[in-house]
N, C-alpha and C positions, 0 to 999 in steps of 0.2 A: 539422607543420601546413602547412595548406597553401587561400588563400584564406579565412581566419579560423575553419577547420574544424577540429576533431578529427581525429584519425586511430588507430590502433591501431597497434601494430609493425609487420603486415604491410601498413599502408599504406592500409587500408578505412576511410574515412570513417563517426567514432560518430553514426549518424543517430538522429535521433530515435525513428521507425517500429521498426525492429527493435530500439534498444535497450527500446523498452516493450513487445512483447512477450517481450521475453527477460527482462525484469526479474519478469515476472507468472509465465514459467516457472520461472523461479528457485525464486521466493516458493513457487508450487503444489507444488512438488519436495520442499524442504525439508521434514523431517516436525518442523514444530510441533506442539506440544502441543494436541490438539482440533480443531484445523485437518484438512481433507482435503487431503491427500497421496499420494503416487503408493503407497502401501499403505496407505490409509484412507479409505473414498467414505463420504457419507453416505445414507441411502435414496434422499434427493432430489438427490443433488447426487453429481457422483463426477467424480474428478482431471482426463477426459477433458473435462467440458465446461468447466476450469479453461484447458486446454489448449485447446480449441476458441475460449476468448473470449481469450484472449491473440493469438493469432493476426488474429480480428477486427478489435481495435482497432488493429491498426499502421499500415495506410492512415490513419484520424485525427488518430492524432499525429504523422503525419509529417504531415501537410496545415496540424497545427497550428503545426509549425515554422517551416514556407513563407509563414505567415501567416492561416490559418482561425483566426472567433475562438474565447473558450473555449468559450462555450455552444452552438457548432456544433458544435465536436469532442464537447464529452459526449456534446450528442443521436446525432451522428452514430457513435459508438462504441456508445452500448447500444444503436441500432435494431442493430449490428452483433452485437452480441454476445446479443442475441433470437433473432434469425436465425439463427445458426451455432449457441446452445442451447437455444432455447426458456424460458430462465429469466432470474432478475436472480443471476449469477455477480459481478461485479465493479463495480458501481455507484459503490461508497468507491473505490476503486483508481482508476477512468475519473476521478474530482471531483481527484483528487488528480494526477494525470497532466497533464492535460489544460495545468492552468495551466506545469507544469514544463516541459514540451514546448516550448511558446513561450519559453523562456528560451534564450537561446545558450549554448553551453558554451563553459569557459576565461574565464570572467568570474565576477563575484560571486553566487553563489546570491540570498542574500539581498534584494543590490537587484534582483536582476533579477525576480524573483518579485514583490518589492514593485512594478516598475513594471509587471507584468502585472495584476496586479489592481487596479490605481488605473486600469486602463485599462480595464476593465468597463464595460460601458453594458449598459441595461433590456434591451436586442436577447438579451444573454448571460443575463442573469435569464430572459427568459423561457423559451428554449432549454433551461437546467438545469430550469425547472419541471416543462418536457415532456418530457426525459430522464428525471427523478423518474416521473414518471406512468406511464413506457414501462417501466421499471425494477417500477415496485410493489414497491416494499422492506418488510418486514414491522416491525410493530412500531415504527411512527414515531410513532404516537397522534397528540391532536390539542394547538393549542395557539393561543394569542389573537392573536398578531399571527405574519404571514410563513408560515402555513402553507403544508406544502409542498402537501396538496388544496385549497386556495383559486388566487386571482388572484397571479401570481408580482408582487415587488416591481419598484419602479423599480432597485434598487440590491442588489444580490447580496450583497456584505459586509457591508453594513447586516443584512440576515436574517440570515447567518450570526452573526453576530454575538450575534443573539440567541439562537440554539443551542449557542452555543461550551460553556458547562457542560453542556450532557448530548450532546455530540455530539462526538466529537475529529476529526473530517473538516470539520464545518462551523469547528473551532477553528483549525485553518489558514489559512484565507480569514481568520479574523479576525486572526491573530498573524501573518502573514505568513510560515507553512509552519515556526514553531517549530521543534517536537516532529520534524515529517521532521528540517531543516537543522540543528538545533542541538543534537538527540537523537542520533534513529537513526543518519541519515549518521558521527557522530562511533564512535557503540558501532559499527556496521559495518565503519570503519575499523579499530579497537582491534582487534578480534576477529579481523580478516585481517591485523595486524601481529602477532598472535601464534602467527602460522601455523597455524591452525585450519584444517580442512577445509572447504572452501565452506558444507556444510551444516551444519558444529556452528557457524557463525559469524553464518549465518542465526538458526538456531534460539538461540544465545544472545543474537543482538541483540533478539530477538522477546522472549524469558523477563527482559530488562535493561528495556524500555520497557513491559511489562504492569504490571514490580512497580513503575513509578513510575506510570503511569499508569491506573486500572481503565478496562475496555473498555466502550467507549458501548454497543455492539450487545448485551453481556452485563446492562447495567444498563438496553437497554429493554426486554431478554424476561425479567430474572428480578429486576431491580431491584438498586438501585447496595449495598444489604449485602454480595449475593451477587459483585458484581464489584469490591470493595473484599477479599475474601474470596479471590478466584483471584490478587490483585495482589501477596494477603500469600503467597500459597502458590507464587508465580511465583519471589516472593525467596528463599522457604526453600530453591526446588529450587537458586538460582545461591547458596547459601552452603552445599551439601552436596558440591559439588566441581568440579571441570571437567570435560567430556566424556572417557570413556573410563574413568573413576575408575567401578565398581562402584555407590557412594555416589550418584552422581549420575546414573547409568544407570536406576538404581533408583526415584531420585524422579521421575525425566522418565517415565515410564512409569506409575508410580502418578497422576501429574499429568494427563498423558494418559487417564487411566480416569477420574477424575473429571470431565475436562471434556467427557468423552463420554456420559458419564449424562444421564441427564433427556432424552434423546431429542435431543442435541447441542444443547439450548438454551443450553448455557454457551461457545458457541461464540466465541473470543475475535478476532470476522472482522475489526473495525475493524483491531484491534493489527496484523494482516495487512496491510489496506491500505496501513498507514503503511512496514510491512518494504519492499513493493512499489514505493513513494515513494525509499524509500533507494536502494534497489537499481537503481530508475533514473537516479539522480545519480551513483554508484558508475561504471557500465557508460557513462553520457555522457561524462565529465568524464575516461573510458579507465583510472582506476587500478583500475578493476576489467574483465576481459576472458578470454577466452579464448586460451588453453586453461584450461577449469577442474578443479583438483583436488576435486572436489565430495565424494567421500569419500575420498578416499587421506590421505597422511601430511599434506599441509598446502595453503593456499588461495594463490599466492603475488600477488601483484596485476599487470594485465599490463604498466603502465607508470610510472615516476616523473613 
């Protein structure tokens, strides 16, 4: 370490900037189950412009590190990632970044996330409003107080707050990044102390946080039966074996067919978000780095 920075083995400074878009590569890499991946595009949507918005947003959260606040970095990230795809690619990932960015690494996740969002003013509310609007995220509906097409609030987590049961991105903001720090980051860990391949470590942190969690983005386009249904069918696939086992090859692929029916409506994008979340605390915080064994015999972490 060196002037309260990070570093990697070879001495390169974990910036904020390139570890979020390395974390979004990651994420897009990884073949989860229904997720597009670098062998699965959807008609509207395919690995490249996952790849194209990753690369966007890294000027932002490095600016958010340096001190930009949150609700400039969002806006300032999806005008970006419009730009480089003409669509809304990563909206959940940019909400969910954004505040993490601003936290220093080698200190406490937790509080340090909690003193970024106590640190919100209206200025950030209404920047995310107009991110949301730039974004056009499908399938948000309407709803009596905080909507997101109305007048943005005074208070950011105050709205979120009110979304926290049908939205797991806005539940963040209100639990102080839970399910990221206190979920995923831990199953992320587990996964890469079992020397898994970078990608089956991904992909089982993703299949461990569905079946606890059903996917908001799934329970707004087909309704929370059907994404309480993908949560039970997440756990069946992680108690039929570990990667590489036939058994469990089997159900991750059947799993896969099903969440690709219905025209990818059962797209489990939030759960993704959150992987993306881990994945950038993982790569900040340096025990996770390159060189990565992404499919060979195992994931090993780059530093103690």
């Amino acid at each position: 370490m060196s002037g309260g920075e990070f570093h990697t083995p070879s001495g390169m400074p974990v910036r904020a900037g390139p570890c979020a878009t390395l974390a979004c590569i990651l994420e897009a890499t990884a073949g989860k189950p229904g997720n597009v991946h670098r062998g699965a595009d959807f008609d509207d949507l395919t690995y490249f412009d996952f790849l194209a918005a990753a690369l966007a947003i890294g000027p932002a959260m490095e600016a958010a590190s340096a001190g930009a606040p949150v609700g400039k970095t969002v806006l300032s990230a999806v005008r970006a990632t419009r730009e480089a795809t003409g669509t809304n690619v990563n909206l959940g990932t940019v909400l969910l970044l954004a505040p993490l960015a601003k936290v220093p690494p080698g200190g406490d996740w937790h509080a340090g996330v909690r003193s970024v969002l106590c640190a919100l003013t209206p200025g950030d509310a209404r920047d995310v409003y107009a991110a949301i609007a730039v974004a056009q995220p499908g399938g948000l509906g309407k709803v009596g107080d905080a909507d997101v097409a109305g007048p943005p609030p005074a208070d950011l987590v105050a709205a979120m707050r009110l979304a926290e049961d049908r939205d797991l991105v806005a539940r963040q903001y209100s639990r102080d990044f839970a399910e990221v720090l206190g979920e995923a980051v831990p199953l992320l860990h587990k996964a890469l102390d079992q020397r898994l391949p970078l990608a089956d470590a991904i992909v089982r942190t993703y299949l461990e946080l569905l079946s606890r969690h059903p996917d908001s983005l799934v329970a707004r386009k087909c309704g929370p039966e059907m994404a309480r249904r993908i949560s039970d069918q997440a756990a069946a696939v992680l108690a039929s074996g570990v990667p590489g086992d036939v058994r469990y090859e089997t159900a991750l692929a059947d799993f896969d067919f099903f969440l690709r029916s219905d025209g990818h409506r059962r797209n489990p994008g939030t759960t993704a978000d959150l992987i993306a979340a881990a994945l950038f605390v993982a790569l900040r915080d340096g025990w996770l780095g390159p060189p990565f064994r992404f499919y060979g015999s195992g994931a090993a972490p780059a530093a103690d």
